[in-house]
C-alpha positions as CSV (number, residue, x, y, z in Angstrom):
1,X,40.6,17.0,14.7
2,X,41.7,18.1,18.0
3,X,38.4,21.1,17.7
4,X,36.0,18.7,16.4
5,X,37.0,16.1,19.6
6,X,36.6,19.4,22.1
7,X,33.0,20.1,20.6
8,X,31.7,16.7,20.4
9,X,33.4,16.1,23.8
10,X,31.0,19.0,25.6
11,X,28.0,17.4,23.6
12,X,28.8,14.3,25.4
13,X,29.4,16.1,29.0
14,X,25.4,17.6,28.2
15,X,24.0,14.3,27.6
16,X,26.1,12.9,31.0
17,X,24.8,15.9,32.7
18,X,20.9,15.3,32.0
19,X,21.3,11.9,33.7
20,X,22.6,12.7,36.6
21,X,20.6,12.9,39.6
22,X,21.6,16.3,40.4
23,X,19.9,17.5,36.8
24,X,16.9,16.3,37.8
25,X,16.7,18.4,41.0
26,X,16.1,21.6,38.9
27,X,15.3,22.3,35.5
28,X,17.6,21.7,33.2
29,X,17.6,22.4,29.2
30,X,19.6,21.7,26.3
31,X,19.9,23.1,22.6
32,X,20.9,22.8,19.8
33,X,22.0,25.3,16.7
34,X,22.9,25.7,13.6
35,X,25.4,29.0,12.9
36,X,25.6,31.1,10.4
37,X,28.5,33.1,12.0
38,X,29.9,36.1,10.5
39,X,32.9,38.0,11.3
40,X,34.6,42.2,11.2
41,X,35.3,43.5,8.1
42,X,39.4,43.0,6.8
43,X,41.7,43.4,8.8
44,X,43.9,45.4,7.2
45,X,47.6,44.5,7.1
46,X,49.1,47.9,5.5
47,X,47.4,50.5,3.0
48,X,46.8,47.9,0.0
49,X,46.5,44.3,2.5
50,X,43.8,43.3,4.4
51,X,43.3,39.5,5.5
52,X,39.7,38.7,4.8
53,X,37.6,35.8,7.1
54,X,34.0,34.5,5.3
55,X,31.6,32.5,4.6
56,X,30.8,31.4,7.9
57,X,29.2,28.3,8.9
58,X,28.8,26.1,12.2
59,X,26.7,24.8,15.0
60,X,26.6,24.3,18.7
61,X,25.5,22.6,21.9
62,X,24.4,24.2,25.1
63,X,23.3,22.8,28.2
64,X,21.5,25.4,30.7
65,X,19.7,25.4,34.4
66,X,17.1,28.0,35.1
67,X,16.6,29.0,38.9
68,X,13.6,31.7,38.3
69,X,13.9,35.0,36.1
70,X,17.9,33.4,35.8
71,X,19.7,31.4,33.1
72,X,22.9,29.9,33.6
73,X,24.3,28.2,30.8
74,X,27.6,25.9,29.1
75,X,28.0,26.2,25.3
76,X,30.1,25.1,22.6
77,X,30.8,26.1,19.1
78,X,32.0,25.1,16.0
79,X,32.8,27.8,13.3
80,X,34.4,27.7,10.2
81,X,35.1,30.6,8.2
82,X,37.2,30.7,4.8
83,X,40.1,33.1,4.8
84,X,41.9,35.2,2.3
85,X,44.7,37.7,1.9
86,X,43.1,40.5,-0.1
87,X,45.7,43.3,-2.2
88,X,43.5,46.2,-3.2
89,X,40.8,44.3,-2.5
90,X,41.6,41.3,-4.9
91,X,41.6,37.9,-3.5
92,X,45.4,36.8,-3.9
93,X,46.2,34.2,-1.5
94,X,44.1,31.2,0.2
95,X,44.9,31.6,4.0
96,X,42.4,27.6,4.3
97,X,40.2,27.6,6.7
98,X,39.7,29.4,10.0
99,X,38.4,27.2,12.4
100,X,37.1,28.4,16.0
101,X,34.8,26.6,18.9
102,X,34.2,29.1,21.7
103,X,33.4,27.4,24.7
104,X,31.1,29.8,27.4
105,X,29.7,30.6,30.2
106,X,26.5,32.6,30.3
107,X,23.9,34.1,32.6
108,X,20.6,35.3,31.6
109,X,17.6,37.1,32.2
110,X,14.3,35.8,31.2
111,X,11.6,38.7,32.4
112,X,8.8,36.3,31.2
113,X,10.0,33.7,32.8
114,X,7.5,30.3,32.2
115,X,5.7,32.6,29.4
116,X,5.3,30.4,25.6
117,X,7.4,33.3,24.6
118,X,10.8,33.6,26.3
119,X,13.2,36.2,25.1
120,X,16.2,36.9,27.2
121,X,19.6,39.1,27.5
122,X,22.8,37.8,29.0
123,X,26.4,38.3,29.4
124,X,29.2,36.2,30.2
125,X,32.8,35.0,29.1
126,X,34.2,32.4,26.6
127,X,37.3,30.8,26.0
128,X,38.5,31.0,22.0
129,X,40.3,27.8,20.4
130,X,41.7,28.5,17.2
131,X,43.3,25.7,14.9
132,X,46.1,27.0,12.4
133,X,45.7,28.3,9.4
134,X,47.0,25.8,6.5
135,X,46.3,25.4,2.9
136,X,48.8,25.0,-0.2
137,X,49.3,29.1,-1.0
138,X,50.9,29.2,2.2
139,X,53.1,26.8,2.3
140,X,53.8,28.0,-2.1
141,X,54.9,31.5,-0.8
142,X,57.3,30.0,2.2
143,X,54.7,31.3,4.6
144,X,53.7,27.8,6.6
145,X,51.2,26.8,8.7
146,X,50.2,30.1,10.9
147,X,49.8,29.6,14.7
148,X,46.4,31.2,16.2
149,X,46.8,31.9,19.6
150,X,43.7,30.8,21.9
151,X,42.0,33.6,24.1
152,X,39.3,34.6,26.3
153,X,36.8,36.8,25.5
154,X,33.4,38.3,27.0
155,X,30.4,37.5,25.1
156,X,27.1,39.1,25.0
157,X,23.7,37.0,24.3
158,X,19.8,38.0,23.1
159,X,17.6,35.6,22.2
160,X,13.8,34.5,21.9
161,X,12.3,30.7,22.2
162,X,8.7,29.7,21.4
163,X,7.8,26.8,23.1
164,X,5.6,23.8,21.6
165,X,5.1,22.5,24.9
166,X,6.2,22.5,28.2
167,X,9.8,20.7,27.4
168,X,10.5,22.1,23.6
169,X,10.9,24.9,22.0
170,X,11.9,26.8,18.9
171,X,14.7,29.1,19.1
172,X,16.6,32.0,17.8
173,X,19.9,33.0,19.2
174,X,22.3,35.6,18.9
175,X,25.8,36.4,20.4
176,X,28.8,38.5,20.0
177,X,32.7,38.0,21.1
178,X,34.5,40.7,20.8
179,X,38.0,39.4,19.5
180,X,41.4,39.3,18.6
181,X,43.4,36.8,18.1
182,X,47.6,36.4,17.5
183,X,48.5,35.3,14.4
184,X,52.3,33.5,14.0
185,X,54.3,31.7,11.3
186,X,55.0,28.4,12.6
187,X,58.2,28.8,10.6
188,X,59.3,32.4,12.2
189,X,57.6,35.7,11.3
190,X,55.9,38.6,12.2
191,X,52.5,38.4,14.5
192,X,49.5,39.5,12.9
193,X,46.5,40.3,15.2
194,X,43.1,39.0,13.8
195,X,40.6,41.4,14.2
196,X,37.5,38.9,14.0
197,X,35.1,39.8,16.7
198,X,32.4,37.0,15.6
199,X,28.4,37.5,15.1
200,X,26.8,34.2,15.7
201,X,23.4,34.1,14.0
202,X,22.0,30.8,15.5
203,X,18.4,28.7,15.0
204,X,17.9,25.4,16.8
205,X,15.8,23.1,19.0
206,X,15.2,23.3,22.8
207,X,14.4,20.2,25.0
208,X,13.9,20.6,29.0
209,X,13.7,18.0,31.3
């Protein structure tokens, strides 16, 4: 609950920010995606272990100011991915559901600026929130509820929107966070670092205003 109230919480904060005064004094954009997320192969544990993260899915928010050739945007994910413990690559124990929302910062470079077709590259940082991992085989095998530790992390941006008109547009996005994240027992253990480094393959809807 408390990653679902932090996405829908930045949603809100875009929707505040459009109707300030200060919004309207430049132009402002906001988007919305839907994710199909992906993440690094295994990460293995020992020789015959890996821990296994798939079957991504999600969607975001961004809100964005352009100030010429340069994009400076706020965005929020939601990601879910389903996670395994793998034994000679056999599925073996349901880890539940991973569930991240990256929040970032990004700036951008748009070289065709006001053009119907706007690709751009950017770079910036994110902060990673991670909720525990839970599900019944943990708690079977005396493992517990496992502690993900929240981090920040760069993140690197393409993308390409089409617009319809002057204030919508289609658009495909693409980022990368390169990763890792601590892993703990709530109930005492050894730490286990996630090697996820998410893909986030995103389409969605552009409105400026």
């Amino acid at each position: 609950m408390r990653m679902r109230r932090t996405f829908f919480s930045l949603l809100a904060f875009a929707a505040f920010g459009l109707s300030t005064p200060a919004a309207a004094q430049f132009p402002s954009e906001v988007s919305f995606f839907g994710t199909l997320p992906k993440t690094k192969d295994d990460t293995a544990v020992n020789l015959a272990t890996s821990l296994k993260f798939d079957s991504g899915r999600g969607g975001g928010v961004a809100l964005g100011g352009r100030f010429g050739f340069v994009g400076v945007e706020l965005s929020a994910f939601y990601l879910r991915f389903d996670g395994m413990t793998r034994v000679n690559g056999t599925d073996v124990l349901d880890l539940g559901a991973l569930d991240l929302v990256p929040i970032s910062v990004v700036a951008s470079f748009h070289p065709l600026k006001d053009s119907i077709v706007d690709p751009w590259v950017g770079v910036g940082g994110a902060y990673v929130i991670g909720r525990d991992l839970m599900s019944d085989d943990l708690d079977t095998a005396g493992i517990g509820d496992v502690e993900l530790k929240s981090k920040a992390a760069l993140v690197a941006n393409v993308g390409v929107a089409v617009k319809f008109s002057s204030s919508v547009a289609i658009v495909v996005d693409g980022r990368y966070i390169p990763l890792e994240m601590d892993s703990t027992p709530v109930n005492g253990g050894v730490t286990q670092k996630l090697e996820l480094n998410p893909l986030l393959l995103s389409a969605g809807l552009r409105v400026s205003f």
